[in-house]
Rosetta silent file (secondary structure, phi, psi, omega in degrees, C-alpha in Angstrom):
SEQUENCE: XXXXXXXXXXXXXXXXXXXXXXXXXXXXXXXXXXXXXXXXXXXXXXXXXXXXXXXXXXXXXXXXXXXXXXXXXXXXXXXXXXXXXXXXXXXXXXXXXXXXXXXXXXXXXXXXXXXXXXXXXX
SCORE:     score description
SCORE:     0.000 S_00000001
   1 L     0.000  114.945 -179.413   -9.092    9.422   10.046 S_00000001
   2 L   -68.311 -175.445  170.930   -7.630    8.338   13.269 S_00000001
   3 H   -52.903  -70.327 -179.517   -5.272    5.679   13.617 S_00000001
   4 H   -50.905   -7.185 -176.545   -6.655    2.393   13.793 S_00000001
   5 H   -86.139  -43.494 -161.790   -8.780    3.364   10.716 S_00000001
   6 H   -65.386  -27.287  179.548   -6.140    4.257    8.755 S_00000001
   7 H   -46.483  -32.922  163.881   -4.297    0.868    9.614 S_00000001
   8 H   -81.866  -26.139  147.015   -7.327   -0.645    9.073 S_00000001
   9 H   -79.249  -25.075  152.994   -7.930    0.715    5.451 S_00000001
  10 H   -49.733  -41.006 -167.730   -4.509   -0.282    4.602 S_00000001
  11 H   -77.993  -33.858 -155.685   -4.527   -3.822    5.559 S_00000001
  12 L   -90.315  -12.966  174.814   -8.014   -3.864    3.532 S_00000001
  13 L  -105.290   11.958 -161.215   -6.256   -2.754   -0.083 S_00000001
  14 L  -138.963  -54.127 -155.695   -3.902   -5.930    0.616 S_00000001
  15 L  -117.563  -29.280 -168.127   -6.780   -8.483    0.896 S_00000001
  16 L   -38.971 -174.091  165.353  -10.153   -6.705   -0.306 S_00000001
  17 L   -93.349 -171.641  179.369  -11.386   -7.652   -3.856 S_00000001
  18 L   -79.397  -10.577  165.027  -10.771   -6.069   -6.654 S_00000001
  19 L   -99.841  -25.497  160.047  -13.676   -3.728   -6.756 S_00000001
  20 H   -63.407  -27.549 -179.088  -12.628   -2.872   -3.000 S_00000001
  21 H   -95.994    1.891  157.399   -9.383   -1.531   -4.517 S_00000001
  22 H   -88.144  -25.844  165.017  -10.688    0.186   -7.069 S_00000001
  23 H   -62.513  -24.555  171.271  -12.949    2.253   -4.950 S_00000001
  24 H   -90.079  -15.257  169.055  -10.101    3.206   -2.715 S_00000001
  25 E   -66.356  108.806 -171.672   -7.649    3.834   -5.560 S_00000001
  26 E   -89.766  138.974 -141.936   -7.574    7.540   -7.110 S_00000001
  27 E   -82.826   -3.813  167.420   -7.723    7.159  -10.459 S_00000001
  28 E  -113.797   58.338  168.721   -4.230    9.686  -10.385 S_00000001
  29 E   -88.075  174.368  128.874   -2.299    7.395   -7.843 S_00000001
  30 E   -76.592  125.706  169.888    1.246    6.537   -8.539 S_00000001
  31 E  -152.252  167.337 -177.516    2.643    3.656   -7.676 S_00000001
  32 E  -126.979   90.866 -173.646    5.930    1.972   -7.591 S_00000001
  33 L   -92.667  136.492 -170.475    5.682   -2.316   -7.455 S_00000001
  34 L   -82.032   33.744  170.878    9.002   -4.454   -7.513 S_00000001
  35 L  -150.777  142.795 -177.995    7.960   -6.169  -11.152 S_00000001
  36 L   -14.034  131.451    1.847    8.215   -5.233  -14.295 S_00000001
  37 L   -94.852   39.051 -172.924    6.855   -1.912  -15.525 S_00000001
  38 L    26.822  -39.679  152.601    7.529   -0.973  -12.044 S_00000001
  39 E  -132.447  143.007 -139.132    5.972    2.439  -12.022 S_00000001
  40 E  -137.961  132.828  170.701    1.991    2.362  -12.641 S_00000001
  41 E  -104.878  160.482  147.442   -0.131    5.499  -12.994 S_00000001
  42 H    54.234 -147.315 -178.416   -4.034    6.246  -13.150 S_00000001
  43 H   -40.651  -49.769  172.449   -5.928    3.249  -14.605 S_00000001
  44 H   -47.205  -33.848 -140.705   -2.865    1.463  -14.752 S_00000001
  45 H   -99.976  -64.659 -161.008   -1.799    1.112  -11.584 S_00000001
  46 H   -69.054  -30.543 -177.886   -5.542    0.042  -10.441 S_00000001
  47 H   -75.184  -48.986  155.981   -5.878   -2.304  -13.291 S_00000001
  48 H   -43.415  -75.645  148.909   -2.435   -4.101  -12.393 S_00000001
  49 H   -71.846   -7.300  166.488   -3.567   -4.768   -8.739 S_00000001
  50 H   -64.113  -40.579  154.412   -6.499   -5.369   -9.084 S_00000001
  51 H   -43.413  -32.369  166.917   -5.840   -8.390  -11.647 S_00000001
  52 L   -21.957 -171.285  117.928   -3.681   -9.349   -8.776 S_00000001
  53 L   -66.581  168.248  171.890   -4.661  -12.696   -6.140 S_00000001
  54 L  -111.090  171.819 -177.139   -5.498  -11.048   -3.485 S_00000001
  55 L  -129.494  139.771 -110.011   -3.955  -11.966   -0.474 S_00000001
  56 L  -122.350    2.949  109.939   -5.453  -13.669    2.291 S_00000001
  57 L  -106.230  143.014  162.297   -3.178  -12.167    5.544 S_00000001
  58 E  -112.090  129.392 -170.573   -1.540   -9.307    6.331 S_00000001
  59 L  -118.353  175.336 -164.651    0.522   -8.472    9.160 S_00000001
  60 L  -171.451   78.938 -173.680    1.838   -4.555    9.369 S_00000001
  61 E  -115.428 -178.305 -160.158    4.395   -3.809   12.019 S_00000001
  62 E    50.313   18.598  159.003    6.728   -0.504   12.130 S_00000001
  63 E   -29.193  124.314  175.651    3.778    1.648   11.454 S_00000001
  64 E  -127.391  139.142  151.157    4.814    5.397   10.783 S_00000001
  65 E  -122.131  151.619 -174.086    1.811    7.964   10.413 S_00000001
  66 E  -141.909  136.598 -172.398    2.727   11.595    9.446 S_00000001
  67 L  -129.222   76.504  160.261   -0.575   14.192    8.804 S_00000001
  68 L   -68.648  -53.092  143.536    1.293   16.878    7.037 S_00000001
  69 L  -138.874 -167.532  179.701   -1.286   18.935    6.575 S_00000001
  70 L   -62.692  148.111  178.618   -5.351   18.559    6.424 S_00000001
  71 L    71.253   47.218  165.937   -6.698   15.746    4.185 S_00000001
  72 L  -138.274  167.956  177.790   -2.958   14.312    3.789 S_00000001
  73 E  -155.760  140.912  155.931   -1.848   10.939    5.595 S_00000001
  74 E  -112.901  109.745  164.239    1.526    9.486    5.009 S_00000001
  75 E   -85.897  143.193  147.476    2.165    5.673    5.955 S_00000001
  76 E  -157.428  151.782 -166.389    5.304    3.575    6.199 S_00000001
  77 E  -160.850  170.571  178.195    5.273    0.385    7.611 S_00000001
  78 E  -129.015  130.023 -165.653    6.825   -3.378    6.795 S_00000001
  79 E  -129.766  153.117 -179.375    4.118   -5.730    5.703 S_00000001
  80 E  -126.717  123.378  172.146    4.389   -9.327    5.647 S_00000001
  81 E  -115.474  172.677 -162.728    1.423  -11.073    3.544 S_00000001
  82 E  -127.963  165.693  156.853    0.305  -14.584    2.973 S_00000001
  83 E   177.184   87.723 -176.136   -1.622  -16.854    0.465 S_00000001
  84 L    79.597  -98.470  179.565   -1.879  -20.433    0.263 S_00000001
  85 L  -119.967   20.757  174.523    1.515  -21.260    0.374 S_00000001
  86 E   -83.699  146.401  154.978    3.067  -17.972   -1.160 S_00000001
  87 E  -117.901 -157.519  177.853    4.520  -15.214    0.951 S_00000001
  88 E  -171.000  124.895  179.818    5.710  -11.890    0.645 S_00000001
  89 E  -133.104  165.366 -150.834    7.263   -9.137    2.590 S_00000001
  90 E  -157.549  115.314 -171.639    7.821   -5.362    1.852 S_00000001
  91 E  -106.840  137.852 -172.258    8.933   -2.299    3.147 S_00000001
  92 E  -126.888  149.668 -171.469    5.992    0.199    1.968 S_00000001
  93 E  -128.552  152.583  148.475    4.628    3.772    2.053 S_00000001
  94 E  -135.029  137.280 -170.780    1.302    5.007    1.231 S_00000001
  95 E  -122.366  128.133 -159.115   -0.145    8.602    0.809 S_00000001
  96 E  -100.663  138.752  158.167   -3.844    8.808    1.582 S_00000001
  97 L  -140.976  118.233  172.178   -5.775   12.314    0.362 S_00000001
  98 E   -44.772   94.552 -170.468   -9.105   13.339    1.877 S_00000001
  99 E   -51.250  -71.942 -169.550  -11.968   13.369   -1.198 S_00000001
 100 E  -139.812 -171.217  178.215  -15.088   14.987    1.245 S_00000001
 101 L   -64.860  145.145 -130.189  -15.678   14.172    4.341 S_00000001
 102 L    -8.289   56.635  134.472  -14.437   10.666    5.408 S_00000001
 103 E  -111.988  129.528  165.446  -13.700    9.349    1.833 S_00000001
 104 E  -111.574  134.885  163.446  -10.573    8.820    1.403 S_00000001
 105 L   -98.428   87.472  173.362   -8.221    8.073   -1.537 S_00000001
 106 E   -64.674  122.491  168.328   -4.802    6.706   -2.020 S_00000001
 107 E   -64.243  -49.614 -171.191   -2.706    8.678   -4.291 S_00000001
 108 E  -162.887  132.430  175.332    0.442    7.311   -4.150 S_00000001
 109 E  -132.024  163.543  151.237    1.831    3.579   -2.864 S_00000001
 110 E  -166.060  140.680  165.650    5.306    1.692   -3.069 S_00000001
 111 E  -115.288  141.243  156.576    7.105   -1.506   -1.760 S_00000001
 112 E  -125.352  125.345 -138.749   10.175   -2.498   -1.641 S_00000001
 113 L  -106.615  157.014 -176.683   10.878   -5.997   -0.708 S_00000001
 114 L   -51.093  110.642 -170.661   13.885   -6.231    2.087 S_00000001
 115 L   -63.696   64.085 -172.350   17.292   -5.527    0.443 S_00000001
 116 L   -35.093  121.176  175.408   20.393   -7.998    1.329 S_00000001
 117 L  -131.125   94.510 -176.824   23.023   -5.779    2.240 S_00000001
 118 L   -42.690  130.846 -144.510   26.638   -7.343    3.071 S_00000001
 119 L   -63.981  144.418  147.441   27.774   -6.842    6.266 S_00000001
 120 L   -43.318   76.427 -160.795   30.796   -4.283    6.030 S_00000001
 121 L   -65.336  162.370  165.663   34.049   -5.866    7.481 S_00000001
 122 L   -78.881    0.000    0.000   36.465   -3.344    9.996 S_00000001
């Protein structure tokens, strides 16, 4: 999957519907979400976002890709999303694994929303 696709299947698990995320969702992802039960397996995981809103932009800057070996993808990026008047930002990784030829599955996601960290006097 070259770049722009995978960037472009990512952004598409953020706003698709809920039957778009379950088709892209491996039914043994992992995932790690900042609310309560915070880490979601299998069915769970897919059942939890999907029940989500979806959300209706995404932005995606600091894009990392790493292809450790074939049929593996690593992301990490900072995504800032939208919806009416909620917003949301994140810093997040996703691991993509090649089913057959182009279908792909994500396996394993997490965000972490932007930490406050006190600046350190001298």
């Amino acid at each position: 999957m070259d770049d722009d696709r995978v960037w472009s299947f990512e952004k598409s698990l953020w706003t698709g519907d809920a039957d778009h995320y379950r088709e892209l969702v491996d039914d043994e992802c992992l995932m790690v979400l900042p609310t309560p039960p915070f880490v979601l397996s299998g069915a769970q995981a897919i059942g939890a976002v999907a029940a989500t809103p979806r959300w209706s932009s995404i932005e995606i800057t600091k894009g990392q890709i790493s292809r450790p070996q074939e049929g593996l993808i690593i992301i990490a990026y900072h995504a800032k999303a939208s919806r009416d008047d909620e917003s949301y930002e994140a810093n997040c990784t996703s691991t993509y694994r090649r089913i057959s030829h182009e279908v792909w599955r994500v396996v394993q996601h997490q965000q972490t929303p932007p930490l406050s960290i006190p600046a350190v006097n001298d």
